[in-house]
Structures are given as C-alpha cells and as structure tokens.
C-alpha positions as a Markdown table, in Angstrom:
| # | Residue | x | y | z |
|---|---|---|---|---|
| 1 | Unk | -11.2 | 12.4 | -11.9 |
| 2 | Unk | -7.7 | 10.8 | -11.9 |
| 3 | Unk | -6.1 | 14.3 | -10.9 |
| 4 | Unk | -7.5 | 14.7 | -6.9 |
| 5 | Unk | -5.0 | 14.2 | -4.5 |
| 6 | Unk | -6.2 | 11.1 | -3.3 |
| 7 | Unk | -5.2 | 9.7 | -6.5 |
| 8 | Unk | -1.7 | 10.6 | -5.9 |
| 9 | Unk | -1.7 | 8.9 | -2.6 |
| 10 | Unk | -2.6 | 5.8 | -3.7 |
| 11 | Unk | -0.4 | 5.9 | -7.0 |
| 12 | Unk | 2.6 | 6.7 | -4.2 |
| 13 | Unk | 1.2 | 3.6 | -2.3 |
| 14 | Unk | 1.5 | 1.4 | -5.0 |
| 15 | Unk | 4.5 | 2.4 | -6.1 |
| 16 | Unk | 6.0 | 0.9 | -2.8 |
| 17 | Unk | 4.4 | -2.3 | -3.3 |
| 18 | Unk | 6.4 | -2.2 | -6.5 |
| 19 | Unk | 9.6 | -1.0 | -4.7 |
| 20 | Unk | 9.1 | -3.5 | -1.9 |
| 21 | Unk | 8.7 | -5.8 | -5.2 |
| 22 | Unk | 11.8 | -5.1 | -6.4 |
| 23 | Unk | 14.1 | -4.8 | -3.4 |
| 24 | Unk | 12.7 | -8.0 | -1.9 |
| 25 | Unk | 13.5 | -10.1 | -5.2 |
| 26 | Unk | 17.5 | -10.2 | -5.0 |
| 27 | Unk | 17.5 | -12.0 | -1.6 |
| 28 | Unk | 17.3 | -15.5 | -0.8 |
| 29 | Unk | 14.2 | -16.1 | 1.5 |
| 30 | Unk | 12.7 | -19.3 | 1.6 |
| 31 | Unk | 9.3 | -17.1 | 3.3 |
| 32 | Unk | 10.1 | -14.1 | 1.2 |
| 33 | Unk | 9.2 | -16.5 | -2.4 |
| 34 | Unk | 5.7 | -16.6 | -2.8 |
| 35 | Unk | 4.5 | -14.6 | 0.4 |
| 36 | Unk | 6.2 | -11.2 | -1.0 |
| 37 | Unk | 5.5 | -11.8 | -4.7 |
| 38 | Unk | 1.8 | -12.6 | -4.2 |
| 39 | Unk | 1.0 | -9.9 | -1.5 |
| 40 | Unk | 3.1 | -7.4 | -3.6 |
| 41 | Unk | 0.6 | -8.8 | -6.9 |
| 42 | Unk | -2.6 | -8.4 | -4.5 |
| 43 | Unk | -1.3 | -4.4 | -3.7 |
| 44 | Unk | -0.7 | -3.8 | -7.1 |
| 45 | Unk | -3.9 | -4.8 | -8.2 |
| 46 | Unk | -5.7 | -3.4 | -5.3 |
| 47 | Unk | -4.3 | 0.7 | -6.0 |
| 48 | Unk | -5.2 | -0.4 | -9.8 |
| 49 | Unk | -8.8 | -1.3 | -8.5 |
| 50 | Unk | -9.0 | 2.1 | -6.2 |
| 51 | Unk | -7.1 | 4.3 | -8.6 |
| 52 | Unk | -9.5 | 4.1 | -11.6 |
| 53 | Unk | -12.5 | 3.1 | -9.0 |
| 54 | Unk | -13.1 | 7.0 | -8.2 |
| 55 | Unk | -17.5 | 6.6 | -8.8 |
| 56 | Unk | -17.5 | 4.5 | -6.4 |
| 57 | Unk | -16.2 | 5.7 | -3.2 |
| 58 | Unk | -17.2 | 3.1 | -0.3 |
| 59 | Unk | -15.5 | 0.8 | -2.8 |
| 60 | Unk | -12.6 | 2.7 | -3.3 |
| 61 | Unk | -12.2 | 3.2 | 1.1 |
| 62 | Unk | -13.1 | -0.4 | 1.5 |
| 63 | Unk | -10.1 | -1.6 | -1.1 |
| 64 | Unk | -7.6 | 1.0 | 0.5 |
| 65 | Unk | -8.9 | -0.5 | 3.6 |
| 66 | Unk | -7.7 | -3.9 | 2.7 |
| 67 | Unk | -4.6 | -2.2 | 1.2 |
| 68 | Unk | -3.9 | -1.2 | 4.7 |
| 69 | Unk | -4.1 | -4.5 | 6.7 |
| 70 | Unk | -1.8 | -6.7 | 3.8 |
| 71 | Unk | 0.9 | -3.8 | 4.0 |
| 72 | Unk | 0.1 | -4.2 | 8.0 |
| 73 | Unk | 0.8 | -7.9 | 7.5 |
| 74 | Unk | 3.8 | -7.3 | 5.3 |
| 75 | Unk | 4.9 | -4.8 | 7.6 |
| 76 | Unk | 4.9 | -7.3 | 10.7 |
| 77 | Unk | 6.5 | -10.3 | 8.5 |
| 78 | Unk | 9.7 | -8.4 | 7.4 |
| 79 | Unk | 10.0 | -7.1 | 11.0 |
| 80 | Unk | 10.0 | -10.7 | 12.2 |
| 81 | Unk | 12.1 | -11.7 | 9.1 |
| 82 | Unk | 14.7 | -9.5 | 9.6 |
| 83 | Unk | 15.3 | -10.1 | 13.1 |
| 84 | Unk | 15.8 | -13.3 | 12.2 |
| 85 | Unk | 18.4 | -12.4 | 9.2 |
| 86 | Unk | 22.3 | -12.1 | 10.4 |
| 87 | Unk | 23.9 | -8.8 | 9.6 |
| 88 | Unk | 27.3 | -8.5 | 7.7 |
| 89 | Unk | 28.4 | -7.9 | 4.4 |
| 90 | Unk | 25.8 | -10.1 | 2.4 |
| 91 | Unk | 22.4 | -8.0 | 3.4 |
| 92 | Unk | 23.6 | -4.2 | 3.4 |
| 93 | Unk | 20.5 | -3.2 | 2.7 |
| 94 | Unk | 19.2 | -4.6 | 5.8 |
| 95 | Unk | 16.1 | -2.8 | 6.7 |
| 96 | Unk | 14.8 | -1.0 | 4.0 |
| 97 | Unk | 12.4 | -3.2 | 3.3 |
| 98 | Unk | 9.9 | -2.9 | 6.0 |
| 99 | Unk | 10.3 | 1.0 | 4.9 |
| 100 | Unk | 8.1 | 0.7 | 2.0 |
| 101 | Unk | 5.0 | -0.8 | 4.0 |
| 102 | Unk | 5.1 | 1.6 | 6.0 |
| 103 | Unk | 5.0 | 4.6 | 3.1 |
| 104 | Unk | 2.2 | 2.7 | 1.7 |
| 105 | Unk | 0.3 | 2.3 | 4.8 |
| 106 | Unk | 0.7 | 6.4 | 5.7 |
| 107 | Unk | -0.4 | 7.2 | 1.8 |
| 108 | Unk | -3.2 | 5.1 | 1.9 |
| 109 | Unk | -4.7 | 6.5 | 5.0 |
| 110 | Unk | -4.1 | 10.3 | 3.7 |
| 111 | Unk | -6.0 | 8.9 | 0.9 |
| 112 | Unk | -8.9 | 7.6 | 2.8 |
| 113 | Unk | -8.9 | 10.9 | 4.7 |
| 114 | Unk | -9.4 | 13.2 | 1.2 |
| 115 | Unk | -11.9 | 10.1 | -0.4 |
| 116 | Unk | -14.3 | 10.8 | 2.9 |
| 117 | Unk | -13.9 | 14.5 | 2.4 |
| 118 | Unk | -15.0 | 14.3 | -0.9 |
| 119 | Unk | -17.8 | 12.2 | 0.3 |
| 120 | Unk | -19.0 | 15.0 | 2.6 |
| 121 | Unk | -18.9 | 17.8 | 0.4 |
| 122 | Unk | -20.8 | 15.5 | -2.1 |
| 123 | Unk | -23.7 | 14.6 | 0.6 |
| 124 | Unk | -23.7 | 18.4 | 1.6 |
| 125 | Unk | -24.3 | 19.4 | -2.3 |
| 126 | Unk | -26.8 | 16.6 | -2.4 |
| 127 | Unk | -28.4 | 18.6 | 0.3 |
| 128 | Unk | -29.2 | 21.7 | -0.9 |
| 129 | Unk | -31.0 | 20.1 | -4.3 |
C-alpha cells in the first residue's frame, strides 16, 4: 500500500534530507562534515524504514517520530551555524538550508496525522467483526 498519502509525505520528507544533503556538501564547515552527512544518512534510512514499513504502523509513527526530533536537531544546528557564518559573496545561498528541515518536519507530521487515521478506521472495522 505504497500509494496512500502518507506515503507521499514521507517520500517528500526524505527527499529534503537528500536536498539538505546536497546543498550542505559544497560548503566548508568544519561541524557541517560528519554531523550533516550522518544525520542526512540516518533520515534517509529512516523514510526508507517507514516508507516500505506500512504493516506495521506504531512502527512506522514511532520512526517518523524519530524523523521528527533529528530534522528538529538539524533544524536548531544550521540556525546556530548560520548565525555564526559571515554574509557576502561566498555563501549566497545563505539560509536555505535550515528550509529543508523544516519541509521535512511539516511532511512528517501530516504523515503521522493520515498513519493514525488509518489506524482508527482499522480499529473501527475490527469492531464491527
């Protein structure tokens, strides 16, 4: 059941890990190195895991969940890193990367919203048996 809506979500919330990947991997950060790449790796993995975990769908809340507070994490470390960074010609795509975070952390929740609803109208089914 790879076509429900909450699928889509979470594809569109890993797809900004990916774009957070590859935005993040022309500038030089000494925190961005391994912090970005492995967090980016663990998000990736993670949709994977809740994507084509659709039986199971405590599982599949519970990883989004977890999805939810490492793009939160992300979200508060390129914050901090670019109020650090100097502004000029160098960085002029200064602040899109907290941007995809923040996608990933609304589509994630949108998808935990339709995962419980199908969870309901399962348990009401189960119900009337």
């Amino acid at each position: 059941m790879i076509q429900r809506i909450q699928s889509i979500w979470i594809f569109i919330a890993v797809l900004g890990a990916v774009f957070l990947y590859i935005t993040s991997t022309d500038l030089d950060v000494e925190l961005k190195a391994p912090i970005m790449i492995i967090s980016c790796g663990v998000l990736v993995i993670l949709g994977g895991l809740s994507l084509f975990g659709f039986k199971n769908r405590k599982r599949q809340i519970l990883l989004n969940n977890i999805g939810i507070f490492i793009n939160a994490l992300l979200l508060g470390l390129l914050s901090y890193w670019l109020l650090k960074l100097s502004g000029g010609i160098n960085f002029p795509e200064k602040g899109i990367e907290p941007l995809f975070p923040v996608i990933s952390i609304i589509c994630l929740q949108f998808a935990n919203i339709y995962i419980r609803r199908d969870e309901r109208i399962v348990k009401s089914v189960d119900r009337l048996r």
